[in-house]
N, C-alpha and C positions, 0 to 999 in steps of 0.2 A: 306614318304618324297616326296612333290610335283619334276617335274623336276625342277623347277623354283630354290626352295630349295639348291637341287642337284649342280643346277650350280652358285647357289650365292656362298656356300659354298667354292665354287671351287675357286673364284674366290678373296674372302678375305674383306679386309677391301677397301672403295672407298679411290681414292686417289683425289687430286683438280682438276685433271685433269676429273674426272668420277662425279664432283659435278652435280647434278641435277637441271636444269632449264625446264620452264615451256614451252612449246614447243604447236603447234596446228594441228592437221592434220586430213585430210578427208580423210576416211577412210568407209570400205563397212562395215556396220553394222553388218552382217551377218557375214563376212569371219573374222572380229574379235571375235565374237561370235564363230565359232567355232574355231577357233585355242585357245583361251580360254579354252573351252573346256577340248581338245584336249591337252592342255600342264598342265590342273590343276589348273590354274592361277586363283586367286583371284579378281584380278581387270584387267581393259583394260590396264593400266601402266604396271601390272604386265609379262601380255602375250607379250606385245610389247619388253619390255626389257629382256626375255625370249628368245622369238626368237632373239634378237640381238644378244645375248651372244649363241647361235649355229650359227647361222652364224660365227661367229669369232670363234668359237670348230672347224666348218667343215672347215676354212681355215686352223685352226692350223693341223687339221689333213691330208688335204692335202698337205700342206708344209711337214709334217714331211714323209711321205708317199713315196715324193717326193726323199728329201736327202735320205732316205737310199735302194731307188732303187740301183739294182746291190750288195748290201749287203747279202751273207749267212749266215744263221741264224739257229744255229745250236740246236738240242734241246735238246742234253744232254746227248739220249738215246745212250747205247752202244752197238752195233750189237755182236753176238756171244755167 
């Protein structure tokens, strides 16, 4: 399973808000090429909305990261 995959998956069914419109952007030929690559992605659509969707993983995980600083977190193990 590509990441791409991985993180549609994750992600569900699109909502109206996540409809797809046709968009244009210049972009380095090359640095999409390999992030492509690099993430497995099929098409240039594919790696772009790829990386979007980590970008918004790496926020979410810095938020959650964030709340539960100062949190102990115990692992279960019983000494003795």
């Amino acid at each position: 399973m590509t990441a791409a995959a991985r993180i549609k998956s994750r992600r569900g069914n699109l909502s109206a808000f996540d409809a797809k419109v046709p968009r244009t952007y210049r972009l380095a030929p090359s640095k999409l090429a390999r992030a492509q690559k690099i993430l497995g992605a099929a098409t240039a659509t594919e790696t772009i909305e790829t990386a979007l969707d980590m970008i918004v993983f790496r926020r979410e995980l810095l938020d959650g990261t964030r709340a539960m600083r100062g949190v102990r977190i115990d692992s279960g193990e019983r000494k003795g």
